[in-house]
Structures are given as C-alpha cells and as structure tokens.
C-alpha positions as a printed Julia matrix, in Angstrom:
176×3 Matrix{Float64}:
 69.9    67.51  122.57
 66.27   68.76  123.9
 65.65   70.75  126.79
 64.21   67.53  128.42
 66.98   65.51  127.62
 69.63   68.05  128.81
 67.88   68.62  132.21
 67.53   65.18  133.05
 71.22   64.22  131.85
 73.17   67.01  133.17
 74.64   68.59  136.35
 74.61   71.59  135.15
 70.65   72.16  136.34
 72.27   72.37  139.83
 74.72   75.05  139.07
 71.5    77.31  140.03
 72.65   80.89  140.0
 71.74   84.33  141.44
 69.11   85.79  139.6
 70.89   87.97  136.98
 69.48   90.84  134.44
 69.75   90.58  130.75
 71.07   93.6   129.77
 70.29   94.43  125.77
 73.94   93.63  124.54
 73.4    90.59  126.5
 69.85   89.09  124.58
 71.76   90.32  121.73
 74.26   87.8   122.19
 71.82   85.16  122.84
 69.54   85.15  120.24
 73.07   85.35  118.25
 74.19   82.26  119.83
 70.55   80.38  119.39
 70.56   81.13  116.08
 74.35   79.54  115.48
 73.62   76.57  117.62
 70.19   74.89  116.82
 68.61   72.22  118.45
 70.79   69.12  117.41
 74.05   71.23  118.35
 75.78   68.48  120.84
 76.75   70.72  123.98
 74.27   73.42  122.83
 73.65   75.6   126.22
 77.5    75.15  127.23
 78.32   76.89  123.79
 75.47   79.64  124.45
 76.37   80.29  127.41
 80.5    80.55  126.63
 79.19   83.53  124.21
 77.61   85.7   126.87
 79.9    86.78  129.67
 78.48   86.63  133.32
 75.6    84.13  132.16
 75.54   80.31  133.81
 74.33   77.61  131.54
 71.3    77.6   134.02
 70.72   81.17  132.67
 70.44   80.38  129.11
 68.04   77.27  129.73
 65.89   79.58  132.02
 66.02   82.45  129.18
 64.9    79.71  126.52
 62.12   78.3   128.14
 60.47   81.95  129.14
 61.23   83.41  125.34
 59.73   79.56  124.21
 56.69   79.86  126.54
 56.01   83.65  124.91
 55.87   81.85  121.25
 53.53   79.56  122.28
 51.59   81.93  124.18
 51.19   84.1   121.22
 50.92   81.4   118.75
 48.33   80.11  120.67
 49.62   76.78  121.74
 50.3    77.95  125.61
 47.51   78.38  127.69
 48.12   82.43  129.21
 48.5    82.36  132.54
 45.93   83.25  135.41
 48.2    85.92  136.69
 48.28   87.66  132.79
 45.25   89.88  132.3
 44.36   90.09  128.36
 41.97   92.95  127.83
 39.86   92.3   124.48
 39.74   95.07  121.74
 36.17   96.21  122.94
 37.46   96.68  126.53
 35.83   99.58  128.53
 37.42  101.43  131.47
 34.97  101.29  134.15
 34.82  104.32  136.42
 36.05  103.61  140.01
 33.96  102.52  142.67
 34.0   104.38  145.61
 35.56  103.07  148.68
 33.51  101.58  151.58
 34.17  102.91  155.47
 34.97   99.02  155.8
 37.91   99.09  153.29
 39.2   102.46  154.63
 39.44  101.37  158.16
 41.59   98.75  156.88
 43.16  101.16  154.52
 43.92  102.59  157.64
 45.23   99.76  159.8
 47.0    98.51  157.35
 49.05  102.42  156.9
 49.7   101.99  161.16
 51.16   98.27  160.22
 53.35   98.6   157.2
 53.53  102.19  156.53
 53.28  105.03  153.68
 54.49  102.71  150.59
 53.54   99.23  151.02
 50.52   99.01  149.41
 51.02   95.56  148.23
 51.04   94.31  151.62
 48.16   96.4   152.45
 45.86   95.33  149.57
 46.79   91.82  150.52
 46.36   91.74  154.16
 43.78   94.55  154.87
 41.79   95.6   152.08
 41.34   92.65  149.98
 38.55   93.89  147.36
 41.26   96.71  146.09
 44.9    96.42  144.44
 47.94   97.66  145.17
 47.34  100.59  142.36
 43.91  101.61  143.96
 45.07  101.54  147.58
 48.13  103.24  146.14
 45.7   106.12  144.54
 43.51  106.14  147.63
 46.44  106.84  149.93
 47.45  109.89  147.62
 43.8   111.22  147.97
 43.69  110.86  151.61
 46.84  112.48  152.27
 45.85  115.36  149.85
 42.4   115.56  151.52
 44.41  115.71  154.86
 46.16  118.53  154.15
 43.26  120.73  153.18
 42.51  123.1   155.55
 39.0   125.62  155.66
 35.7   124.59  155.71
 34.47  121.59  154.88
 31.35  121.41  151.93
 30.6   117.73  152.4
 31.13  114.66  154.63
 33.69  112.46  152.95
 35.28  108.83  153.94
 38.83  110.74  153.96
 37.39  112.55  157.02
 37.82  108.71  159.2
 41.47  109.33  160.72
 43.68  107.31  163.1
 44.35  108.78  166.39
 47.4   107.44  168.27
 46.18  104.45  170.08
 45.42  103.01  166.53
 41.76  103.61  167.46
 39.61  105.26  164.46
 37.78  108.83  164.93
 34.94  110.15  162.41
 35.79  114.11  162.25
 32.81  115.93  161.04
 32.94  119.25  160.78
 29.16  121.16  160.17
 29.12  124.39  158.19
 27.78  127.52  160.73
C-alpha cells in the first residue's frame, strides 16, 4: 500500500500525536523496519511502527515522507525549499554592513518590548533588514560597548541609549 493510498484509507492519519524526538536507537529501528517491510508489505506503517516503542503510526508516515522529501531533494527531483539557503561552491562571505541609526532605534525598541534574548521577535517586528543572528551579534556589541568606561575616541551608533520613558538619547561625549 502507498503513502497515498494509506492516508486516504485509514484512521490512523487522525491518531495525530505530540510531536516526539527520534532518538538514534530510535531511526535505527526505523530504517530497520523500512528495510524489512517494503512498499507492497499489507499493513506496512502498523508493522513499523510496532518495532519502535513510543512511536504512533502517524510518526512513522511523518518520518517517511521528510527522509523521502531529502532523497528527492538531493537527487534532484524536489524542488529545495524557499526557507533552505544553498550556498554555491564559489560563495564569498561578505563583510557586514554597518547598522543604520534607523535599525538601532528599533534595535532598541524592540530590547524595551521583548527583552535581552528574543531576537527573533525583534528582527521580525522591529528591525526587519537584519536576522535574528545579526541583531543577536549587535546586541552583544552594544552591551560590550556599554560597559566601557573612559574616554571616548569616536562617535559610534552604540552611543544612542534608551532612557526610562522609552524615549531615545544621543550621548556624545567630546575629547577636552
């Protein structure tokens, strides 16, 4: 029986589970069981999933179509998906681009909202020309640049602060 045939034919699509983690041991037993029941196997995912403790028939299905999307993704059949980012063998890191006072003042408003930590929700909602991983190393700059003490050699966008009303202050300190 095919995937399509069993998910149109069977109840056992509804016994949707709580997402559950495939330990090693545990894709050890599957690809075990896959490999002892092929494709015409009658009952197929009941028997795969009767040789892997803890794992729902819904499990199994769900395992085989991710590992059967991979293979065709590799084998070039699949499409890759928008959200996968293939970098080509002549790939070049590009050095960073420096931050706009625009993107830290919603670096910054988006800190007073959701706090040290979230910078998903910060790249997504306040500063929407940087990911999580750059607002992420921007944060650890500031904060590092905040703690500095002495005098100050040049004007730098770490130098914009929050005050407590959420309004934002330019410090600029001048050498004398």
């Amino acid at each position: 029986m095919d995937l399509k045939t069993f998910y149109s034919n069977s109840n056992y699509f509804v016994q949707k589970s709580a997402p559950t983690e495939w330990t090693r041991e545990d894709n050890e037993k599957f690809e075990s069981a896959v490999s002892i029941y092929d494709k015409d196997t009658p009952d197929r995912w009941l028997k795969v999933a009767a040789m892997i403790p803890g794992k729902t028939v819904f499990d199994v299905i769900k395992k085989f179509k991710e590992l059967e999307d991979i293979l065709g993704i590799e084998a070039g059949h699949v499409p890759i998906p928008a959200t996968v980012r293939v970098r080509g063998p002549n790939h070049v890191r590009k050095k960073g681009v420096p931050w706009t006072e625009e993107e830290h003042r919603g670096f910054l408003m988006g800190l007073q909202k959701y706090g040290i930590g979230d910078w998903r929700n910060i790249a997504r909602n306040f500063v929407l020309t940087k990911t999580p991983t750059q607002v992420a190393s921007h944060a650890r700059k500031y904060y590092k640049k905040q703690k500095v003490s002495g005098d100050k050699d040049r004007r730098s966008i770490h130098d914009i602060t929050t005050v407590n009303n959420g309004s934002l202050r330019v410090f600029i300190q001048s050498k004398l």
